[in-house]
N, CA, C and O atoms as a CHARMM CRD file, in Angstrom:
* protein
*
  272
    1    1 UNK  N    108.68900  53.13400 225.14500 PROA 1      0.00000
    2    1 UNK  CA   109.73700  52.83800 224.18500 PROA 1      0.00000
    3    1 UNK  C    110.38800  51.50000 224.54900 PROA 1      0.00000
    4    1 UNK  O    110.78000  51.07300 225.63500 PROA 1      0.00000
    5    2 UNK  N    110.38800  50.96900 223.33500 PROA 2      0.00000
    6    2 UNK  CA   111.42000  49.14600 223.97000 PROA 2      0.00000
    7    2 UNK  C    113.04200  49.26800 223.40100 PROA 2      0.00000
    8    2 UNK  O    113.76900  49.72300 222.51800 PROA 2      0.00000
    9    3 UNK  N    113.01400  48.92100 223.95300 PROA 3      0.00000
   10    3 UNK  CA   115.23600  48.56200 223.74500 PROA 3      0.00000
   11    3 UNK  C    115.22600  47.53700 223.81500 PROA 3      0.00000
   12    3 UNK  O    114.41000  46.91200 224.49400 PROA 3      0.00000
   13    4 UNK  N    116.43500  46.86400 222.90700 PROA 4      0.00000
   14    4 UNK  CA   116.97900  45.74500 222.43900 PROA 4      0.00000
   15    4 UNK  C    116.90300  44.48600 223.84400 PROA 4      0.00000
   16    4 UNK  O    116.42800  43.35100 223.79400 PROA 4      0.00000
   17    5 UNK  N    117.54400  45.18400 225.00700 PROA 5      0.00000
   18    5 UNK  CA   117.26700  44.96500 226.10600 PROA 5      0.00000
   19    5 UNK  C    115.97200  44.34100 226.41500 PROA 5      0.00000
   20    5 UNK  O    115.88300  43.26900 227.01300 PROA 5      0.00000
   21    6 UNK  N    114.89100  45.08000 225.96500 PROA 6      0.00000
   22    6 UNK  CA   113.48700  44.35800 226.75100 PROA 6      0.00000
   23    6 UNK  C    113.18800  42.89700 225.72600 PROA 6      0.00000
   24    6 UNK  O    112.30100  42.10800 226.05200 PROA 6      0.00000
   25    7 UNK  N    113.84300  42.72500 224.76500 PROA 7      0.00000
   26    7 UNK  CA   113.37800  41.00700 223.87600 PROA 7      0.00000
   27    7 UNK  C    114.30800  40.30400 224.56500 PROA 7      0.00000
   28    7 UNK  O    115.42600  40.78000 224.76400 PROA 7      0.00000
   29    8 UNK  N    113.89600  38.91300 225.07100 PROA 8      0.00000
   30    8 UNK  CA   114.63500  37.91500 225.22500 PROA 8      0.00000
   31    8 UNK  C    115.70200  37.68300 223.92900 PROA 8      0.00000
   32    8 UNK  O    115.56600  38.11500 222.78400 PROA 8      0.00000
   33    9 UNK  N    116.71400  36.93100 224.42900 PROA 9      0.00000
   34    9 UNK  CA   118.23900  36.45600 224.01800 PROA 9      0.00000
   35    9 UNK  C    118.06100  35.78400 222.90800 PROA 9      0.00000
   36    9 UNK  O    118.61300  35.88800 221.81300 PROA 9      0.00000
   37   10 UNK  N    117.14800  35.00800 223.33200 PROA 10     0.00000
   38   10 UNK  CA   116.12200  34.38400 222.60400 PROA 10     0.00000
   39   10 UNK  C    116.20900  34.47700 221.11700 PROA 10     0.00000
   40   10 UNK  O    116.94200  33.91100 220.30500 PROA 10     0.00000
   41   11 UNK  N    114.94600  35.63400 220.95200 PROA 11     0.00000
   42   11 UNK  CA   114.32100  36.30100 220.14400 PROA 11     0.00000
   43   11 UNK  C    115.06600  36.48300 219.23600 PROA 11     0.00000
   44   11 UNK  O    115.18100  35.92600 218.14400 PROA 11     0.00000
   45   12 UNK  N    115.65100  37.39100 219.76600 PROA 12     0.00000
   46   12 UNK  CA   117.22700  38.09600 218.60500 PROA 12     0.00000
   47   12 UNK  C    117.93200  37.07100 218.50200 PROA 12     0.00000
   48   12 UNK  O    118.12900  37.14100 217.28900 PROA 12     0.00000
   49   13 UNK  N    118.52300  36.08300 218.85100 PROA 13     0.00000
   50   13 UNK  CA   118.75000  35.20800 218.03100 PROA 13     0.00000
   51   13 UNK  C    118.36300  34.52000 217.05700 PROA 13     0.00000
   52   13 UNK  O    119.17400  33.83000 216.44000 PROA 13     0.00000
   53   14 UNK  N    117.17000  34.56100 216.75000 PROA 14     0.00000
   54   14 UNK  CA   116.09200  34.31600 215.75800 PROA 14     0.00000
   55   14 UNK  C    116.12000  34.73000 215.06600 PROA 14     0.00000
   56   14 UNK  O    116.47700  34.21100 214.00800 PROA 14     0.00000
   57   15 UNK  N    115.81700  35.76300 215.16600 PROA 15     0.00000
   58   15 UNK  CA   116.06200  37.27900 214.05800 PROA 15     0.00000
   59   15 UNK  C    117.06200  37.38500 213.23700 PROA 15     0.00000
   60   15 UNK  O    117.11300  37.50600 212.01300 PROA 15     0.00000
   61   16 UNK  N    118.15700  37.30400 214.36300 PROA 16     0.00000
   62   16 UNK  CA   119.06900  37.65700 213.58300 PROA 16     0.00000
   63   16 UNK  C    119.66600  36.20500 213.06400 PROA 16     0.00000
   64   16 UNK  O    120.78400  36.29200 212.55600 PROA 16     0.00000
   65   17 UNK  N    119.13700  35.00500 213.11200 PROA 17     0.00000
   66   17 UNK  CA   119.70900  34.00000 212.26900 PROA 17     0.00000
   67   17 UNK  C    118.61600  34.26800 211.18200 PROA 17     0.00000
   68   17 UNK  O    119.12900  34.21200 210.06400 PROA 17     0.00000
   69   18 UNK  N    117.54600  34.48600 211.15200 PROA 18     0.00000
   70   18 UNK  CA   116.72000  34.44200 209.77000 PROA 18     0.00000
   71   18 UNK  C    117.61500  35.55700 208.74200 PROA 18     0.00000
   72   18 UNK  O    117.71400  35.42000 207.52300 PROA 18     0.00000
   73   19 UNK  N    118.26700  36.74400 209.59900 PROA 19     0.00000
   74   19 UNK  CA   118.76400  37.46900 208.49900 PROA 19     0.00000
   75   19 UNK  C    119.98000  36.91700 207.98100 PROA 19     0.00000
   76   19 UNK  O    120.41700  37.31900 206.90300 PROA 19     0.00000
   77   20 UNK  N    120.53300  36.08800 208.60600 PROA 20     0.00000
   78   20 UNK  CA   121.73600  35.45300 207.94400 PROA 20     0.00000
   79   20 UNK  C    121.72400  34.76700 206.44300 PROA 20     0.00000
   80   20 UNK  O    121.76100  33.53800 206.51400 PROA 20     0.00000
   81   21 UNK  N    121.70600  34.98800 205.87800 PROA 21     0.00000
   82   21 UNK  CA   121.84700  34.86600 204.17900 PROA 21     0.00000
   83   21 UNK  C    122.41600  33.88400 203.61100 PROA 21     0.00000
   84   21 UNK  O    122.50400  34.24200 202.43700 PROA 21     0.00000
   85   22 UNK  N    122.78400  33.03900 203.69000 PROA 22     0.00000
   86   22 UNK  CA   123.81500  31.65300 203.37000 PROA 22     0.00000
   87   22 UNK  C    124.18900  31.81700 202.10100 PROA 22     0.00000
   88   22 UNK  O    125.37700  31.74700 201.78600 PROA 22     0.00000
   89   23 UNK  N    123.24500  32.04900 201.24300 PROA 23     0.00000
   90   23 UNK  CA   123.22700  32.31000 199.77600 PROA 23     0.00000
   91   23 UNK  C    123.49100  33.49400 198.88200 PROA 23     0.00000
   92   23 UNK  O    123.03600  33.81200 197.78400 PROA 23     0.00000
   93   24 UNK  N    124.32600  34.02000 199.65500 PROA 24     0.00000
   94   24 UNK  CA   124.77500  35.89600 198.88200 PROA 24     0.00000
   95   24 UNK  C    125.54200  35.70300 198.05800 PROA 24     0.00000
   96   24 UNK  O    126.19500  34.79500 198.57200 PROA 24     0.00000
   97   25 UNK  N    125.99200  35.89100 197.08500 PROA 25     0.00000
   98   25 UNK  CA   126.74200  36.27900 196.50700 PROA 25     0.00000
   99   25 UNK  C    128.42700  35.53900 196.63600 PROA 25     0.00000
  100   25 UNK  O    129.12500  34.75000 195.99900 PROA 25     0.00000
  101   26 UNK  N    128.50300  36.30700 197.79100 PROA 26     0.00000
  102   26 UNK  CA   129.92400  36.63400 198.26200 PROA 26     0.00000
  103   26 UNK  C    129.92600  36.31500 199.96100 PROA 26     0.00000
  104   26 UNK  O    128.87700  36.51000 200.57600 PROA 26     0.00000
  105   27 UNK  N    131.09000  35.83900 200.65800 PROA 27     0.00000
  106   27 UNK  CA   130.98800  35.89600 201.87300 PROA 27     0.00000
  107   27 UNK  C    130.84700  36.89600 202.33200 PROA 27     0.00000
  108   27 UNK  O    130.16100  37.05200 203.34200 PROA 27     0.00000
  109   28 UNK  N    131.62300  38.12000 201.55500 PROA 28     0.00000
  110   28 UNK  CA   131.75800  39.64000 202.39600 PROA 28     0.00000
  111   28 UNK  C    130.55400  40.31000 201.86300 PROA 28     0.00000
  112   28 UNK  O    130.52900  41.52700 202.04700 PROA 28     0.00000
  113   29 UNK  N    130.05800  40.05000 201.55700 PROA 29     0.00000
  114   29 UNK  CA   128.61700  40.69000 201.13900 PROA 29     0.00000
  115   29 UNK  C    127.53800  40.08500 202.87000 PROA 29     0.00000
  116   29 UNK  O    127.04200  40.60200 203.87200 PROA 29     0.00000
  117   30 UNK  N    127.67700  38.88800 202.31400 PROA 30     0.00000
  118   30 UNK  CA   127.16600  38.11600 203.93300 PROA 30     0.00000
  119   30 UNK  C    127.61300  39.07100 205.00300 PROA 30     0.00000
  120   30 UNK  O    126.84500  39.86700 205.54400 PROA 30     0.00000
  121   31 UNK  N    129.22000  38.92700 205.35600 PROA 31     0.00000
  122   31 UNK  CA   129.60300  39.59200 206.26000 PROA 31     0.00000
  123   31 UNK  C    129.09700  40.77700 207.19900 PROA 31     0.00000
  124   31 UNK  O    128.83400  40.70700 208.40000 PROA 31     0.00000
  125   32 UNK  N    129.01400  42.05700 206.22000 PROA 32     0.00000
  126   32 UNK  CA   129.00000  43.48200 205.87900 PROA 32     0.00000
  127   32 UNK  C    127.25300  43.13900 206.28700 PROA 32     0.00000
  128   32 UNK  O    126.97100  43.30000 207.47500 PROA 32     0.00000
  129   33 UNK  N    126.17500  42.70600 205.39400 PROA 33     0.00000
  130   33 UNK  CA   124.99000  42.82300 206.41500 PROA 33     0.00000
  131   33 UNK  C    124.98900  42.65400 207.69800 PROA 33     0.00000
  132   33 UNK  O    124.32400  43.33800 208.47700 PROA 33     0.00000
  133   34 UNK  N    125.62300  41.87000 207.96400 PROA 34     0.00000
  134   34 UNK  CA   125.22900  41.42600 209.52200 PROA 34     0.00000
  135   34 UNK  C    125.99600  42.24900 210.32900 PROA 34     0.00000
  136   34 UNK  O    125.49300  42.52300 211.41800 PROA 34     0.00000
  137   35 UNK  N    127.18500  42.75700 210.05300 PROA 35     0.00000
  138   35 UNK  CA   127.60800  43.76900 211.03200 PROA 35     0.00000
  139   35 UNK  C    126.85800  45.13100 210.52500 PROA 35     0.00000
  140   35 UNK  O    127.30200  46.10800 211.12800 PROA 35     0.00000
  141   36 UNK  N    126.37200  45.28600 210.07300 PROA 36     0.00000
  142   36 UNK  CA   125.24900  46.66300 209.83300 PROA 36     0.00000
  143   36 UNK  C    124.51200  46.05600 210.82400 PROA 36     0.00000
  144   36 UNK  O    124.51300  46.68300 211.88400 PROA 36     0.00000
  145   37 UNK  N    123.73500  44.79000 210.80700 PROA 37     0.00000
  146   37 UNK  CA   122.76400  44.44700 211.73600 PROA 37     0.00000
  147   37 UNK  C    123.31800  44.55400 212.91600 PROA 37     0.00000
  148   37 UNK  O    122.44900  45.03100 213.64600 PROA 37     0.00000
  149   38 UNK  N    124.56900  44.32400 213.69200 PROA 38     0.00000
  150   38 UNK  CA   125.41500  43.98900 214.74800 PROA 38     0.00000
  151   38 UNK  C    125.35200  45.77300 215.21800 PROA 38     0.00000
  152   38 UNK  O    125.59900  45.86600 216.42000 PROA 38     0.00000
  153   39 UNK  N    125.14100  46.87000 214.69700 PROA 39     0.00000
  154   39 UNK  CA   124.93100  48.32800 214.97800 PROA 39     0.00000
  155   39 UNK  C    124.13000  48.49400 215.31600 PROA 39     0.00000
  156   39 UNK  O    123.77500  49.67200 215.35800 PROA 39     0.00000
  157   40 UNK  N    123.66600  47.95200 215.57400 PROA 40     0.00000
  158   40 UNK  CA   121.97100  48.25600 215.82700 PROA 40     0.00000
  159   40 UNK  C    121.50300  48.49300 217.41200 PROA 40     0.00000
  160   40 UNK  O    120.52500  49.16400 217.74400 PROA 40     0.00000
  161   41 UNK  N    122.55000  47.69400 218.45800 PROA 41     0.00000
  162   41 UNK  CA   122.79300  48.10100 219.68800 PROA 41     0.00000
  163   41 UNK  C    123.75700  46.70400 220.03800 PROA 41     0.00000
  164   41 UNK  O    124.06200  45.81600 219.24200 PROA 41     0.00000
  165   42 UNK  N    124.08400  46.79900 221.31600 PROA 42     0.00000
  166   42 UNK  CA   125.00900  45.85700 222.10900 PROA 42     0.00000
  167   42 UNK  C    124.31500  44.38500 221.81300 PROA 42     0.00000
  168   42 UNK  O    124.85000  43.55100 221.08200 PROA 42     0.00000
  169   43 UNK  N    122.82900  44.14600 222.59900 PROA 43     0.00000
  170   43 UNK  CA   122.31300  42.98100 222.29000 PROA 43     0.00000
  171   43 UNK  C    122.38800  42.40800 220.56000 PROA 43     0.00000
  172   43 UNK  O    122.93200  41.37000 220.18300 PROA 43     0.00000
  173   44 UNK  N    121.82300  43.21400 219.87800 PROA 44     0.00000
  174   44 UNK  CA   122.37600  42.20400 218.27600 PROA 44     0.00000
  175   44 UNK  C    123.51000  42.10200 218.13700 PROA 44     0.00000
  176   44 UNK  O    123.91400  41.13500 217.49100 PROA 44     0.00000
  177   45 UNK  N    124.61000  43.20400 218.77100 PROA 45     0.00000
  178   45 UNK  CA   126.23600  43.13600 218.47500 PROA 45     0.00000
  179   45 UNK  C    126.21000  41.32100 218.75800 PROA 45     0.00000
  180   45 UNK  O    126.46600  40.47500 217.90100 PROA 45     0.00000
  181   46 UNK  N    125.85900  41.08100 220.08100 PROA 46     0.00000
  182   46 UNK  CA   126.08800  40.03500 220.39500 PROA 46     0.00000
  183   46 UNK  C    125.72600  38.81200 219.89800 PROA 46     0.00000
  184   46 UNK  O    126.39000  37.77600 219.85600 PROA 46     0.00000
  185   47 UNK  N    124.60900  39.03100 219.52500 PROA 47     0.00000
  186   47 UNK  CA   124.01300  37.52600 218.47500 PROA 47     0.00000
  187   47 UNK  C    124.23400  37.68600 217.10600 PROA 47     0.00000
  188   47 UNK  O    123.89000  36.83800 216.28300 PROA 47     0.00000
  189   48 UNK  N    125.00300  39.13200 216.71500 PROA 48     0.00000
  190   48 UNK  CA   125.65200  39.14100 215.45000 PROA 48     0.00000
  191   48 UNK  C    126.90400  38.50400 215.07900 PROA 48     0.00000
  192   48 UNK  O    127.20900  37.97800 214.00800 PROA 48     0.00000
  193   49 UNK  N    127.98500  38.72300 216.79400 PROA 49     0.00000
  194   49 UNK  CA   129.07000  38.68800 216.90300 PROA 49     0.00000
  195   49 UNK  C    129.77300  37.08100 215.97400 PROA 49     0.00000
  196   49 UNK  O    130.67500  36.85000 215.16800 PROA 49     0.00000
  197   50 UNK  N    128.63000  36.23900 216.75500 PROA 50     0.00000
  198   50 UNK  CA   129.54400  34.61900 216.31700 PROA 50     0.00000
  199   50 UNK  C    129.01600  34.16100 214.87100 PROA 50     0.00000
  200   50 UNK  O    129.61900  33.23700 214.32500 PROA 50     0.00000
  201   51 UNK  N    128.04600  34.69000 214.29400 PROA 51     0.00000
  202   51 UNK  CA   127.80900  34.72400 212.98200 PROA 51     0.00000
  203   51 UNK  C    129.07800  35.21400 211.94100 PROA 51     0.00000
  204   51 UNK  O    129.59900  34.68300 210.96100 PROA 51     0.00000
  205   52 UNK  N    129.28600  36.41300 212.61200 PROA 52     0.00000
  206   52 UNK  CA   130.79800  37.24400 211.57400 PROA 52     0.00000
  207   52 UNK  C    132.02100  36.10700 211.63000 PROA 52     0.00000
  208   52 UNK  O    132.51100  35.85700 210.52900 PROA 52     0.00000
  209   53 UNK  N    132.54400  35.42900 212.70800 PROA 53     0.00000
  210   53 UNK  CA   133.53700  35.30700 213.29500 PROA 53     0.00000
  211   53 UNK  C    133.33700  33.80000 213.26200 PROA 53     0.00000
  212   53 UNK  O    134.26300  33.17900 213.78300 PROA 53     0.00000
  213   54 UNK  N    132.35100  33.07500 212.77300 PROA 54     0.00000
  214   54 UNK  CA   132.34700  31.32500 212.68600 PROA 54     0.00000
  215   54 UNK  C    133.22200  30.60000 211.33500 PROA 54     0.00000
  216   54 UNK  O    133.46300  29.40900 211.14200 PROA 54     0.00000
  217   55 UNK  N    133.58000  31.79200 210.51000 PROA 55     0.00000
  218   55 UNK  CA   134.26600  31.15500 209.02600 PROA 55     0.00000
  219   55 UNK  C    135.42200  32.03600 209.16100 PROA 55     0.00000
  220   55 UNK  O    134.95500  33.15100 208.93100 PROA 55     0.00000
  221   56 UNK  N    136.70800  32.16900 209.41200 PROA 56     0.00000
  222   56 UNK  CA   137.75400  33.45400 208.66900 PROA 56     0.00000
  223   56 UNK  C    138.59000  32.92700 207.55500 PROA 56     0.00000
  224   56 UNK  O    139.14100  31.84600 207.34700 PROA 56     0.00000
  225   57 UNK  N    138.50800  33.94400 206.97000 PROA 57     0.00000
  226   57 UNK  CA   139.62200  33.44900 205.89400 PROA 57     0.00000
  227   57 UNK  C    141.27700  34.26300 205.79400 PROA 57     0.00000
  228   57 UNK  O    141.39800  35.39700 205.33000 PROA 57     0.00000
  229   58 UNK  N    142.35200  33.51200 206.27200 PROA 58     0.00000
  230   58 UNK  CA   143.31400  34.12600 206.31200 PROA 58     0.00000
  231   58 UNK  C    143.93000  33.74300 205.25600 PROA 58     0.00000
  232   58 UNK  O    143.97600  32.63500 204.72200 PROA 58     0.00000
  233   59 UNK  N    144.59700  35.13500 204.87300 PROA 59     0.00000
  234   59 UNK  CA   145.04600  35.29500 203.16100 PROA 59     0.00000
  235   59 UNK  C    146.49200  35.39900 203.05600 PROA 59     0.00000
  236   59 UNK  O    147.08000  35.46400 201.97700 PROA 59     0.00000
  237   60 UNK  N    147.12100  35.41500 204.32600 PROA 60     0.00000
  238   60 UNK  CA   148.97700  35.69500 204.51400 PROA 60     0.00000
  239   60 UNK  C    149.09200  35.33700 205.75200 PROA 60     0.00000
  240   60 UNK  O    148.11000  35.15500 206.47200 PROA 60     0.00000
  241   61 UNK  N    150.28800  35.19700 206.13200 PROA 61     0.00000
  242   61 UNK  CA   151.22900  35.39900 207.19300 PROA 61     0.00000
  243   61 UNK  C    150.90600  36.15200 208.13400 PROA 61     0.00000
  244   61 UNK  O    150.94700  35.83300 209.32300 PROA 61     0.00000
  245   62 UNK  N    150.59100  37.11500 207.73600 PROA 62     0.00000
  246   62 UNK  CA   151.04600  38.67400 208.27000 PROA 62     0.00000
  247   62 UNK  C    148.88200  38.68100 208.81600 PROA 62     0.00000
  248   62 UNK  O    148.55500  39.54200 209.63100 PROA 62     0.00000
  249   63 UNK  N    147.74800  37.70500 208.26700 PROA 63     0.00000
  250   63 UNK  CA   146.64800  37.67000 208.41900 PROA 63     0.00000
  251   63 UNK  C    147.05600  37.46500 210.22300 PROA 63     0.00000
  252   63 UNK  O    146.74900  38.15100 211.19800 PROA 63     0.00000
  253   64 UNK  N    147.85100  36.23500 210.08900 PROA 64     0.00000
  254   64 UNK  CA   147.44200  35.02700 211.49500 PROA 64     0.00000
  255   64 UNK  C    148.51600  36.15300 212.27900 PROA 64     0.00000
  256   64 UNK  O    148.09000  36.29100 213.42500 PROA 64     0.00000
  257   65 UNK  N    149.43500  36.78500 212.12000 PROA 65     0.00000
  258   65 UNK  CA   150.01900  37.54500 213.12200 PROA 65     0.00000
  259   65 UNK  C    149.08800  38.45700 213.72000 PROA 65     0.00000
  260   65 UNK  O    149.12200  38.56800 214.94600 PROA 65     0.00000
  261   66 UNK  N    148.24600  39.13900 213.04700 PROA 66     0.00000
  262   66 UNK  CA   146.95400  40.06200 213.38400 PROA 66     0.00000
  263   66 UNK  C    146.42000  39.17700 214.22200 PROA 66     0.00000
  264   66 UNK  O    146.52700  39.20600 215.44800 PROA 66     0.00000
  265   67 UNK  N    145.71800  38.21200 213.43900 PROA 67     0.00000
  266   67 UNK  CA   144.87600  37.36700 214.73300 PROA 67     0.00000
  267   67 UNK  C    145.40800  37.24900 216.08200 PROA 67     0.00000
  268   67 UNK  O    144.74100  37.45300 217.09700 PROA 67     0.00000
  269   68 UNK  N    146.52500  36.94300 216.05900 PROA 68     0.00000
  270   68 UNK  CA   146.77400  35.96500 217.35200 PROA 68     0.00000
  271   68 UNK  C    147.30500  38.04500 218.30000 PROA 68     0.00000
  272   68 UNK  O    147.65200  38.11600 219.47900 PROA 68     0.00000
């Protein structure tokens, strides 16, 4: 049996940039795949992680208080 673990860092980064979608629809459509993909175990969490988190869009005040 292989785990996410046995592909190089590499790899899944690959992967998971080919699944990145540029062209959806919607950002949160974008979004929402890739953290489905980011479930998949710890290693894609991780090469999912800076994909989700490279654009935010804060919509209030009360957004950037959350953030910080």
């Amino acid at each position: 049996m292989t785990t996410g673990s046995d592909l190089p860092p590499e790899v899944i980064c690959l992967i998971v940039g080919g699944l990145d979608i540029h062209d959806a629809k919607e950002e949160r459509e974008r979004k929402r795949g890739l953290a489905a993909c980011g479930l998949t175990c710890r290693y894609w969490a991780g090469a999912v992680r800076p994909l989700l988190f490279e654009c935010l869009t804060l919509r209030s005040l009360e957004d950037v208080g959350q953030l910080l």
